[in-house]
MISE-877643 format. One record per residue: residue number from 1; residue in one letter; z, y, x of N, C-alpha, C in turn. Coordinates in pm, 1 decimal. Layout:
# residues N
+-----+----+----------+----------+----------+----------+----------+----------+----------+----------+----------+
|   i | aa |     n_up |  n_north |   n_east |    ca_up | ca_north |  ca_east |     c_up |  c_north |   c_east |
+-----+----+----------+----------+----------+----------+----------+----------+----------+----------+----------+
| NUM |  A |        Z |        Y |        X |        Z |        Y |        X |        Z |        Y |        X |
...
+-----+----+----------+----------+----------+----------+----------+----------+----------+----------+----------+
END
This chain:
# residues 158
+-----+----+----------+----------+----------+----------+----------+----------+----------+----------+----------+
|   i | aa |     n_up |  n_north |   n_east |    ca_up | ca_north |  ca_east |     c_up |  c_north |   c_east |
+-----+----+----------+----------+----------+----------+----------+----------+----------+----------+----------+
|   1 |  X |  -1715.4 |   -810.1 |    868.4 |  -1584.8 |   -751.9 |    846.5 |  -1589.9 |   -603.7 |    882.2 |
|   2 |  X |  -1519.1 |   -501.3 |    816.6 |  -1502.9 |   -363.1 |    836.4 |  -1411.1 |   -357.5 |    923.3 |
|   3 |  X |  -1435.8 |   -238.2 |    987.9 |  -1304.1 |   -164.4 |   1062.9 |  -1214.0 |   -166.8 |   1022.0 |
|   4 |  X |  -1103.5 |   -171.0 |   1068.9 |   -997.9 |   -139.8 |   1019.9 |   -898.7 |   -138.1 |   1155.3 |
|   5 |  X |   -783.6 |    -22.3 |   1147.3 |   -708.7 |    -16.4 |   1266.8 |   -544.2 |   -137.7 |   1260.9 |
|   6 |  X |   -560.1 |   -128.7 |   1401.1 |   -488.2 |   -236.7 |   1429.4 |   -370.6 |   -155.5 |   1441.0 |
|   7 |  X |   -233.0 |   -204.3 |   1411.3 |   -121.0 |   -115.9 |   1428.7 |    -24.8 |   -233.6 |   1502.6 |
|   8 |  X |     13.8 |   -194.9 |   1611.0 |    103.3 |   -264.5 |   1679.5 |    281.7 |   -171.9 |   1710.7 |
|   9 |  X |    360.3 |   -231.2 |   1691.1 |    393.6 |   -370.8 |   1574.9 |    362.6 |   -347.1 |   1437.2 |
|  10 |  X |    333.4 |   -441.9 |   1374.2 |    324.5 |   -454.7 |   1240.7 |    394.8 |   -538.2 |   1176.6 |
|  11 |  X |    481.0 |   -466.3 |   1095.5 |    610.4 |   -545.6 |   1058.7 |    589.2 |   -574.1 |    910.1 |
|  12 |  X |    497.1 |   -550.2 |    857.2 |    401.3 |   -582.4 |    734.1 |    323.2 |   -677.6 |    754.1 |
|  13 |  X |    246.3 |   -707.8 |    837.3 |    163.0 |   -828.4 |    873.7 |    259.1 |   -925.2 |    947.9 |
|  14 |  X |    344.0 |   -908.2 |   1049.4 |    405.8 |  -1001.4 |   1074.9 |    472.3 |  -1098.0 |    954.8 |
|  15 |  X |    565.4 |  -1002.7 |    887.5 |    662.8 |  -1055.8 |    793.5 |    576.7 |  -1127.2 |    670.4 |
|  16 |  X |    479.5 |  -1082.9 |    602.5 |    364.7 |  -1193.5 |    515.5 |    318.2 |  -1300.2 |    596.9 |
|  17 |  X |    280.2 |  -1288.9 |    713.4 |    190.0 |  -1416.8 |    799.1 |    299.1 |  -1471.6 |    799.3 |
|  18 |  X |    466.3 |  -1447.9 |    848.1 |    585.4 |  -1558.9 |    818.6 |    575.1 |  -1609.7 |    722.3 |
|  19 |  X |    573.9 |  -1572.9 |    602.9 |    594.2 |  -1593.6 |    470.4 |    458.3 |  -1654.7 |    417.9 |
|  20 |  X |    376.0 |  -1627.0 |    423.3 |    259.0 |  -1682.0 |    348.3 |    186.6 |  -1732.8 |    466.8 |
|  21 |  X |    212.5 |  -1722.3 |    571.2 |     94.3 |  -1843.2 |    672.8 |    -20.4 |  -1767.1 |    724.7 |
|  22 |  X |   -120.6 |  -1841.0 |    718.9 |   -255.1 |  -1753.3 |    701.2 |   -300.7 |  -1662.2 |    578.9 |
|  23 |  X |   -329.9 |  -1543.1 |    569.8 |   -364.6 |  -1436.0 |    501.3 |   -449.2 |  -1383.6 |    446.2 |
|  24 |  X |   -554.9 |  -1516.9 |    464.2 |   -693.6 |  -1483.2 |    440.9 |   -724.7 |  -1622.5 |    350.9 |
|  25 |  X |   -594.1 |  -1690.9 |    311.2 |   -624.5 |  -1818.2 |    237.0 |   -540.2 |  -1765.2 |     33.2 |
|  26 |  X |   -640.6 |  -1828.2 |    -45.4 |   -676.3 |  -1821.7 |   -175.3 |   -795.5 |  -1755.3 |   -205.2 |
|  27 |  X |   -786.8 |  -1685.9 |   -356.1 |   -912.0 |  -1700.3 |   -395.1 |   -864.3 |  -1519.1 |   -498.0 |
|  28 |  X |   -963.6 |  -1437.7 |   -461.3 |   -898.7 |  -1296.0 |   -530.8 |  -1005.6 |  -1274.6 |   -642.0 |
|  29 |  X |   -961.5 |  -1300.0 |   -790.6 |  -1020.4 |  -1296.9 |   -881.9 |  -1005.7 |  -1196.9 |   -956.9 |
|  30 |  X |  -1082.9 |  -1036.7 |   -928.0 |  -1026.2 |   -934.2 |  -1008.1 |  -1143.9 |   -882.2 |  -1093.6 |
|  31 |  X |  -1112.5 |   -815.6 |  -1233.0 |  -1195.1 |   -767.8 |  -1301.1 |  -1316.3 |   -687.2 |  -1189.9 |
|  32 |  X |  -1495.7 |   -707.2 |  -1264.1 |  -1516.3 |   -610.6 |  -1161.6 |  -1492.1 |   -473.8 |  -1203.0 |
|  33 |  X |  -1489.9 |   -400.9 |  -1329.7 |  -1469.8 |   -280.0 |  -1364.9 |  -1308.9 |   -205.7 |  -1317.3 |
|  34 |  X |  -1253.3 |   -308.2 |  -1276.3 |  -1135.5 |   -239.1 |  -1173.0 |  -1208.2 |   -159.6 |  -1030.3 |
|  35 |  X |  -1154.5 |    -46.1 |  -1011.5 |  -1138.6 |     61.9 |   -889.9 |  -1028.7 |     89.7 |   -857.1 |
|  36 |  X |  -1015.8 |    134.4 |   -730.1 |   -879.0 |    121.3 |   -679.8 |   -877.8 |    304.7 |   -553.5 |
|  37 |  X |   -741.5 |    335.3 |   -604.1 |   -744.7 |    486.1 |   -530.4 |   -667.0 |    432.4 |   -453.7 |
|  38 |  X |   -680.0 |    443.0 |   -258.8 |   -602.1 |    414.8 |   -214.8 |   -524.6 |    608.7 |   -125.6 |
|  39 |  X |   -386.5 |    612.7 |   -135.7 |   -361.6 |    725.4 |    -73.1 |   -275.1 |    698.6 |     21.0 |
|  40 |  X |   -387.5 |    753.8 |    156.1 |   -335.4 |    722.8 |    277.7 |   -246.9 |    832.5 |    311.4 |
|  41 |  X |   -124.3 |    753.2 |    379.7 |    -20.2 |    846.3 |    445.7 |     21.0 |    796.4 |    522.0 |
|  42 |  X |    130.5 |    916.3 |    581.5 |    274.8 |    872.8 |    716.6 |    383.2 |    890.9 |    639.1 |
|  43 |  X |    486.3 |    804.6 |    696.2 |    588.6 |    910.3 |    614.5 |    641.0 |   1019.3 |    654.7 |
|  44 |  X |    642.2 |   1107.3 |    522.2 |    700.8 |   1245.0 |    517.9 |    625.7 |   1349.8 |    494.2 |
|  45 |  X |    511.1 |   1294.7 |    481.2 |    369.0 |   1369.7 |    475.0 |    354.9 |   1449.8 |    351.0 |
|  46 |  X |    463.1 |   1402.7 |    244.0 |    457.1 |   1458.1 |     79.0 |    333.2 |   1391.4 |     -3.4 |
|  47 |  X |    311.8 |   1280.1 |     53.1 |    259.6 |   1161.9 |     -1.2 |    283.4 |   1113.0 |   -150.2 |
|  48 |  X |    432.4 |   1154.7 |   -197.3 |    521.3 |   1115.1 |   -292.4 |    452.1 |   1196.4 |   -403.0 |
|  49 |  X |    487.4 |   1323.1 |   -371.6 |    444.0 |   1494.0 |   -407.7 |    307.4 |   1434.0 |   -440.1 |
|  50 |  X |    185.6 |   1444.5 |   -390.9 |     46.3 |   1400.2 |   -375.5 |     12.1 |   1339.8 |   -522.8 |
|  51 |  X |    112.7 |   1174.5 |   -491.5 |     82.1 |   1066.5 |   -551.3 |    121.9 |   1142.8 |   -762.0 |
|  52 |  X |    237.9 |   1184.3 |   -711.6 |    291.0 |   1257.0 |   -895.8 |    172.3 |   1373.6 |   -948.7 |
|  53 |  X |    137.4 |   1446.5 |   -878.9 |     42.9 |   1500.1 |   -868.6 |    -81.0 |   1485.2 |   -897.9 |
|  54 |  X |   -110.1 |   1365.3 |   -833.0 |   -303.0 |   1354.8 |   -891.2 |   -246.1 |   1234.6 |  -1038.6 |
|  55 |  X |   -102.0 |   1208.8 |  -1051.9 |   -108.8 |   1055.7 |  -1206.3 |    -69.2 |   1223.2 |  -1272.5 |
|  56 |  X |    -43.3 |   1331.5 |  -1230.1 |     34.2 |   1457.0 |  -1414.4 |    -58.1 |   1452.4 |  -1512.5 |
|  57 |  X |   -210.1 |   1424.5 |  -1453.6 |   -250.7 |   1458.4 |  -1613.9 |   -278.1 |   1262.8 |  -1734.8 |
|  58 |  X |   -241.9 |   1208.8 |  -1665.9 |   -200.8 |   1112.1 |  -1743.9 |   -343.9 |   1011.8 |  -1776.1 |
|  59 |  X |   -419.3 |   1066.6 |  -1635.4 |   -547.0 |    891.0 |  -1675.6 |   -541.5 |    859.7 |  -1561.2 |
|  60 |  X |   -422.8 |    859.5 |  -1455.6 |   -454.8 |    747.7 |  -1349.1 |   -286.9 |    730.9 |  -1322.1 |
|  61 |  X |   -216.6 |    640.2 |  -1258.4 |    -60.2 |    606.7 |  -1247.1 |    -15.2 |    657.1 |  -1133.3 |
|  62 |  X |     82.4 |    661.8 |  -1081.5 |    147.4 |    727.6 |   -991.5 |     82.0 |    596.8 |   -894.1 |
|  63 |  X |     59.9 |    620.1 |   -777.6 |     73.9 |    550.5 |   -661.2 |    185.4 |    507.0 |   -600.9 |
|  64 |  X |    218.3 |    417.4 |   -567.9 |    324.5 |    373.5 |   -514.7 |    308.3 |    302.7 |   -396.1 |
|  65 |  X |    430.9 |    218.6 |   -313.4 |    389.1 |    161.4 |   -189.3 |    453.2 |     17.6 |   -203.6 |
|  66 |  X |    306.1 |    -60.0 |   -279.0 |    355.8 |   -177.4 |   -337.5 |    292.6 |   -265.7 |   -262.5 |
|  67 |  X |    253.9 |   -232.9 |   -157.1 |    243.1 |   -325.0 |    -13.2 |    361.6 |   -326.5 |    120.9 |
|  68 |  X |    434.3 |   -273.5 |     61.6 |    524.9 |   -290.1 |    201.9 |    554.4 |   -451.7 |    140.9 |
|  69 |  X |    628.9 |   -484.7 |    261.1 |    616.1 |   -620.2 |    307.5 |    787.5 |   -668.0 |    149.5 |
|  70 |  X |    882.0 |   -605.7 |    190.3 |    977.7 |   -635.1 |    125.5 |    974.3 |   -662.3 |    -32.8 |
|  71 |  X |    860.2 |   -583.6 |    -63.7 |    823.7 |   -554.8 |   -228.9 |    717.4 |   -668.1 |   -239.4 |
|  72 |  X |    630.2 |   -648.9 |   -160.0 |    544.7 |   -778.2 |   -214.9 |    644.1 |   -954.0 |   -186.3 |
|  73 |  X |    725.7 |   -961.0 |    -88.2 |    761.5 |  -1070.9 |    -94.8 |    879.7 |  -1111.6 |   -215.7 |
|  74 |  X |    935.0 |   -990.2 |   -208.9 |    995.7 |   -993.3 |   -361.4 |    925.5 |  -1065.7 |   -483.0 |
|  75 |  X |    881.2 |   -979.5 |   -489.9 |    757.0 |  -1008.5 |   -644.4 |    728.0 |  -1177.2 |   -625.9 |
|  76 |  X |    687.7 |  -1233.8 |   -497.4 |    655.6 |  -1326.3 |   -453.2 |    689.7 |  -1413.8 |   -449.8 |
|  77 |  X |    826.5 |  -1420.4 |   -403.5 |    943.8 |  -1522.7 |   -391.7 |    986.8 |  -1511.7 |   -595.5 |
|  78 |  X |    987.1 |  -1384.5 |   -673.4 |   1056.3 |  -1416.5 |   -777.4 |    921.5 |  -1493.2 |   -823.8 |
|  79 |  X |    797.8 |  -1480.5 |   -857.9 |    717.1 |  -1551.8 |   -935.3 |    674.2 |  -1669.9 |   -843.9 |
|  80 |  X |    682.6 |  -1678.7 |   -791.4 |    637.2 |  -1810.9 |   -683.6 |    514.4 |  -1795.1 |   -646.7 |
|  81 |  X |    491.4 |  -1731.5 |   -596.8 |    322.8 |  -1662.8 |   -544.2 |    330.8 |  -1770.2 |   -420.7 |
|  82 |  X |    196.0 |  -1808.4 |   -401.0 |    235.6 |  -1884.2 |   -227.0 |    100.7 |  -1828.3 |   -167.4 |
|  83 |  X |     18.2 |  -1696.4 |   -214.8 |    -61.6 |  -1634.5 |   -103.8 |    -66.7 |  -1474.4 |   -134.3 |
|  84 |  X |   -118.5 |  -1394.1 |    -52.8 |   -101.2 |  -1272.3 |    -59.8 |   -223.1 |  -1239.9 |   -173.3 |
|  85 |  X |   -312.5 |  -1320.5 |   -184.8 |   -426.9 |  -1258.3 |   -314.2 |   -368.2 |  -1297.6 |   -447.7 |
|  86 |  X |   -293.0 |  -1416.2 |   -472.6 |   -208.4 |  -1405.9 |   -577.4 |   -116.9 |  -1287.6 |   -600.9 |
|  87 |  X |    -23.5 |  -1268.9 |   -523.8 |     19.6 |  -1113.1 |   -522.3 |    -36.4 |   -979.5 |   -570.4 |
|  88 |  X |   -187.4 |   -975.7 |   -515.3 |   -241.5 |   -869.7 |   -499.4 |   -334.0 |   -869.8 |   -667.8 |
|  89 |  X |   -375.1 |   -968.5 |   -740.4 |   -388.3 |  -1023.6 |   -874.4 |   -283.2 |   -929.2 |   -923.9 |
|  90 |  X |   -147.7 |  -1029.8 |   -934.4 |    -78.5 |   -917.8 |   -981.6 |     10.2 |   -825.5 |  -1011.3 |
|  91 |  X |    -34.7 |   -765.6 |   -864.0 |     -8.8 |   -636.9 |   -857.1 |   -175.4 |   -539.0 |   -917.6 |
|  92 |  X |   -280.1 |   -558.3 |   -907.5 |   -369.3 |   -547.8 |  -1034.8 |   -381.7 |   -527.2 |  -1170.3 |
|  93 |  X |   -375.6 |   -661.3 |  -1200.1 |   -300.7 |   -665.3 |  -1370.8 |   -188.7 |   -601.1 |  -1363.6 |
|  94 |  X |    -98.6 |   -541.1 |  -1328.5 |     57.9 |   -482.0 |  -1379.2 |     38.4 |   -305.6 |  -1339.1 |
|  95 |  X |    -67.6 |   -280.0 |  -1230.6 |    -39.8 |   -128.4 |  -1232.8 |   -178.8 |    -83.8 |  -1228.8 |
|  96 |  X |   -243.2 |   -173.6 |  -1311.2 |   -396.1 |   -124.8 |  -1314.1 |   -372.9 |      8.0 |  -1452.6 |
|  97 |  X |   -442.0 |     82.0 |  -1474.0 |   -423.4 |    224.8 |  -1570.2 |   -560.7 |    276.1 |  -1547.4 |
|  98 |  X |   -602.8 |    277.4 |  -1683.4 |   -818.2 |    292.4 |  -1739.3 |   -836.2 |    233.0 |  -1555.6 |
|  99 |  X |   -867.6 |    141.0 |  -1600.6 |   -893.9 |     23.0 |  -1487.5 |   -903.5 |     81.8 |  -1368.7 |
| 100 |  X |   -815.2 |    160.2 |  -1307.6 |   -769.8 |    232.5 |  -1171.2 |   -675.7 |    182.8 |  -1113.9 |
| 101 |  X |   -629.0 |    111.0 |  -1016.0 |   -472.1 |     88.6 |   -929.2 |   -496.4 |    180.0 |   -838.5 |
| 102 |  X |   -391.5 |    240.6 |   -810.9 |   -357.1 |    367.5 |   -725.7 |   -233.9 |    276.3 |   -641.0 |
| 103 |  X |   -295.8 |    280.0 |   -506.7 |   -153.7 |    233.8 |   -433.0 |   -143.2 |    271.8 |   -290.5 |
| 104 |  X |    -32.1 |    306.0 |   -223.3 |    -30.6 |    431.5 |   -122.7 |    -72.8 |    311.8 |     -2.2 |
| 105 |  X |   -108.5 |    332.8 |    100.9 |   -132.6 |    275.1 |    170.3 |   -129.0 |    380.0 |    355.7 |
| 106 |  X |    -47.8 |    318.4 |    433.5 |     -9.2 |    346.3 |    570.8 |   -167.7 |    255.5 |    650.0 |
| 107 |  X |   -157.0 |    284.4 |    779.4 |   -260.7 |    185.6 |    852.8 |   -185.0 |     91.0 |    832.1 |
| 108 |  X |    -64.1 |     32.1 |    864.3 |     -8.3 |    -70.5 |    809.5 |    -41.0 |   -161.6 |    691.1 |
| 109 |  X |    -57.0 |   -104.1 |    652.1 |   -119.2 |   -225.4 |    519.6 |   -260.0 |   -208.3 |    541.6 |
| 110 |  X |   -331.1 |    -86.1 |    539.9 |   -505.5 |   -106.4 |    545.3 |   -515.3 |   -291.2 |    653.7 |
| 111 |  X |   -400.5 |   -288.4 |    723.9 |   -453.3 |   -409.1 |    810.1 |   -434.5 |   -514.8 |    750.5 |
| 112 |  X |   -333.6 |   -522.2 |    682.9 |   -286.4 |   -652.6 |    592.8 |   -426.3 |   -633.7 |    489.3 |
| 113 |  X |   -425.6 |   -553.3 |    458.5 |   -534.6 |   -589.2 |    395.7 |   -687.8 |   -682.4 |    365.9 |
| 114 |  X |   -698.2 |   -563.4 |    527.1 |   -816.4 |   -665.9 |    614.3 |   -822.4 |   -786.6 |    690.3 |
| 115 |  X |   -671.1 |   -831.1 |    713.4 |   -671.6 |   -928.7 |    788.4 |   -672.1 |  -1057.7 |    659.8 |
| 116 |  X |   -656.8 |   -997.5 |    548.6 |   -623.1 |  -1098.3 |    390.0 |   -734.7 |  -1107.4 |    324.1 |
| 117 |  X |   -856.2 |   -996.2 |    423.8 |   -955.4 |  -1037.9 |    324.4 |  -1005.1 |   -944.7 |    213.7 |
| 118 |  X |   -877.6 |   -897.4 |    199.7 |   -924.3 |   -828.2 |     38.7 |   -958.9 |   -693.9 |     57.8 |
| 119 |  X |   -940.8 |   -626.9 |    173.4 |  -1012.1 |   -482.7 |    231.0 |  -1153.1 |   -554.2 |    233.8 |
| 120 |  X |  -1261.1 |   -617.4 |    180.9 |  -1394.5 |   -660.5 |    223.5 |  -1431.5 |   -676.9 |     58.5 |
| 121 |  X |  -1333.3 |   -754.6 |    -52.0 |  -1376.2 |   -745.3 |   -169.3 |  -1365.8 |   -620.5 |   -230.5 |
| 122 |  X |  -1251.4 |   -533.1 |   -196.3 |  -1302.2 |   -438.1 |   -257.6 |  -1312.5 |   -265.4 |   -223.4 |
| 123 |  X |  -1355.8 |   -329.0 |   -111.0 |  -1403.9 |   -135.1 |    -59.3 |  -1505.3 |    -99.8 |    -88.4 |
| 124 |  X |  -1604.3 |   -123.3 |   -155.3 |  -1708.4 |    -94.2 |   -253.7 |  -1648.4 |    -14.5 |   -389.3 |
| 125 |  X |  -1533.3 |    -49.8 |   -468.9 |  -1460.8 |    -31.0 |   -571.7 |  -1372.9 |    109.2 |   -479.8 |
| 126 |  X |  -1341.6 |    121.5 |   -385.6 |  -1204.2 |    219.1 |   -340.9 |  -1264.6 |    363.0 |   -320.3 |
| 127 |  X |  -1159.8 |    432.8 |   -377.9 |  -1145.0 |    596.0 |   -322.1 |  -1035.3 |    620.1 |   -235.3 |
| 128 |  X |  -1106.3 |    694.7 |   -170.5 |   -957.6 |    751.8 |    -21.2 |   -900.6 |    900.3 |    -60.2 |
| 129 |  X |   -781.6 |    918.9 |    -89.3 |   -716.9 |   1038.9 |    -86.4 |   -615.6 |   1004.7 |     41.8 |
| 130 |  X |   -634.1 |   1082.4 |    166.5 |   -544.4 |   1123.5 |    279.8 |   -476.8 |   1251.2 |    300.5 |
| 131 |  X |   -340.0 |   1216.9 |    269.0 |   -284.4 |   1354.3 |    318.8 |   -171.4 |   1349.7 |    484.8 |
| 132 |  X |   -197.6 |   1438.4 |    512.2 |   -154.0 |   1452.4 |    677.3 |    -52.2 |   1634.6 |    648.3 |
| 133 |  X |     45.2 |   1637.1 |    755.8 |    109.8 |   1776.7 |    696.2 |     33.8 |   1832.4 |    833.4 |
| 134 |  X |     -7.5 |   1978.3 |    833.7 |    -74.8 |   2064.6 |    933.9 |     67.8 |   2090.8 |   1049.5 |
| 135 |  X |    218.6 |   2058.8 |   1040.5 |    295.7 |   2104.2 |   1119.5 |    353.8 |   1964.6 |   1188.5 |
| 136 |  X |    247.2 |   1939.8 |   1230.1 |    296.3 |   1780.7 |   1345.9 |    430.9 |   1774.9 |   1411.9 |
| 137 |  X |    506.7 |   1903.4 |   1403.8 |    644.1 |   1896.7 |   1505.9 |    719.2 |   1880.5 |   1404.9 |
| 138 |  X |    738.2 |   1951.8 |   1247.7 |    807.7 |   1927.9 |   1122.3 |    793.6 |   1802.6 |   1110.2 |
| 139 |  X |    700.0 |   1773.0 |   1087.9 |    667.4 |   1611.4 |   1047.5 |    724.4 |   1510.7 |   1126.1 |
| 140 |  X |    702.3 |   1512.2 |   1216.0 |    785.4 |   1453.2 |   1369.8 |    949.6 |   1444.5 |   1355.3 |
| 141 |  X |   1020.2 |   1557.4 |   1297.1 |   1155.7 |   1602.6 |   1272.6 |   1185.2 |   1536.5 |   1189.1 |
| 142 |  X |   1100.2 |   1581.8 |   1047.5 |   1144.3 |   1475.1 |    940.1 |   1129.2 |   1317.2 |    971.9 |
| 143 |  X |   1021.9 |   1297.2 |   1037.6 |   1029.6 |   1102.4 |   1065.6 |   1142.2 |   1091.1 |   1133.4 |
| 144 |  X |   1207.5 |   1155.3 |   1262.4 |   1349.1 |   1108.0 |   1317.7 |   1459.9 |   1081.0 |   1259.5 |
| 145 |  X |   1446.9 |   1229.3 |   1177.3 |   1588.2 |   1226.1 |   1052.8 |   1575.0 |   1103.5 |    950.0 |
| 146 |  X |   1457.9 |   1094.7 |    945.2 |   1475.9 |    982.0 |    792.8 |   1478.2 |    850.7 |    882.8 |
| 147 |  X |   1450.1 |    798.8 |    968.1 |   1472.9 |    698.1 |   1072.2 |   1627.4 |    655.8 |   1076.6 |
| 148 |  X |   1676.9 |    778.0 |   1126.5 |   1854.6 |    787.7 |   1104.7 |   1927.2 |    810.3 |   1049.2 |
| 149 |  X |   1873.1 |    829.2 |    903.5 |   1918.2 |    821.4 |    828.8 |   1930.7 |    715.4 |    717.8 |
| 150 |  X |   1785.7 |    664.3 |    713.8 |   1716.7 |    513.0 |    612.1 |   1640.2 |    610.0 |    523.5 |
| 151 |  X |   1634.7 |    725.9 |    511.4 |   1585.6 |    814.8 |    398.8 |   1467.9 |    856.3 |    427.5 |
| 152 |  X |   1396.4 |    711.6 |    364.6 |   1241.6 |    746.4 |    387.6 |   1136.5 |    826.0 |    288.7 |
| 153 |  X |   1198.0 |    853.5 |    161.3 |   1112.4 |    964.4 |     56.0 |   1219.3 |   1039.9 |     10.4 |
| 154 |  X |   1180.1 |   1162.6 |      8.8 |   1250.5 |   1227.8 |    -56.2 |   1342.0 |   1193.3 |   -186.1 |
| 155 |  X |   1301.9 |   1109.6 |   -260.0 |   1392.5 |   1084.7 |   -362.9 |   1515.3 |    989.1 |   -333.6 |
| 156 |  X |   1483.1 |    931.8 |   -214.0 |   1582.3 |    811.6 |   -207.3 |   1725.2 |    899.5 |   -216.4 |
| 157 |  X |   1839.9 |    863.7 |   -229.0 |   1982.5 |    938.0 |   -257.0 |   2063.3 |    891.3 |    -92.4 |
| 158 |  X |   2119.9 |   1041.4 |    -43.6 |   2178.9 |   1042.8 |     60.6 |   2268.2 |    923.6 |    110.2 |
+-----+----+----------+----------+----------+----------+----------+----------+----------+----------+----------+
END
């Protein structure tokens, strides 16, 4: 098994291990000519910015954060998924683009990942784009405000 950091609390791994049990049970059957860009962030980092940015010229998709816990159990509960590698299938097939999935990823999920298993099938296949902002006290400001506010990306509406 790879490294991977442990994030305590994890309200992404908690809330799937409720929901799906153990996390490391099914079977992840993905093309092998699929690769996967994962872009690591915090929030507020302009992650968003980043993600529109490297899909403008139109051969890879916007990244999105289609591992938080609420979105995958969504998807989950509507198709009747009953493990997280069914999920992760497809979420594959649906935002794969010239066989690339781009999907944003916090340490928070890198763990769900690894604890599911599927950080081991395919980190051979993955690229890392990390962005971090150089003004740790801005960044800090913006995480409080959007905390107290619920306004966690810039686009969300006041």
């Amino acid at each position: 098994m790879l490294y991977y950091p442990k994030v305590t609390p994890n309200d992404h791994l908690d809330a799937l291990q409720k929901h799906f049990g153990k996390l490391d049970a099914g079977t992840l059957d993905i093309p092998d000519n699929v690769s996967f860009l994962l872009l690591g962030f915090t929030n507020r980092s302009g992650s968003n910015y980043l993600a529109e940015l490297i899909a403008s010229d139109g051969r890879i998709a916007n990244a999105g954060e289609n591992l938080n816990f609420d979105t995958v159990l969504e998807h989950s509960i509507k198709r009747g998924f009953k493990s997280l590698h069914e999920y992760f299938k497809f979420l594959v097939q649906h935002t794969s683009f010239n066989n690339i999935v781009s999907i944003k990823v916090a340490p928070a999920h890198l763990e769900v990942l690894a604890v599911a298993g599927i950080f081991d099938k395919i980190i051979d296949r993955c690229k890392f784009v990390v962005i971090e902002r150089n003004d740790k006290l801005s960044q800090a400001i913006s995480h409080a405000i959007a905390f107290q506010t619920g306004r966690f990306m810039s686009t969300m509406p006041d």
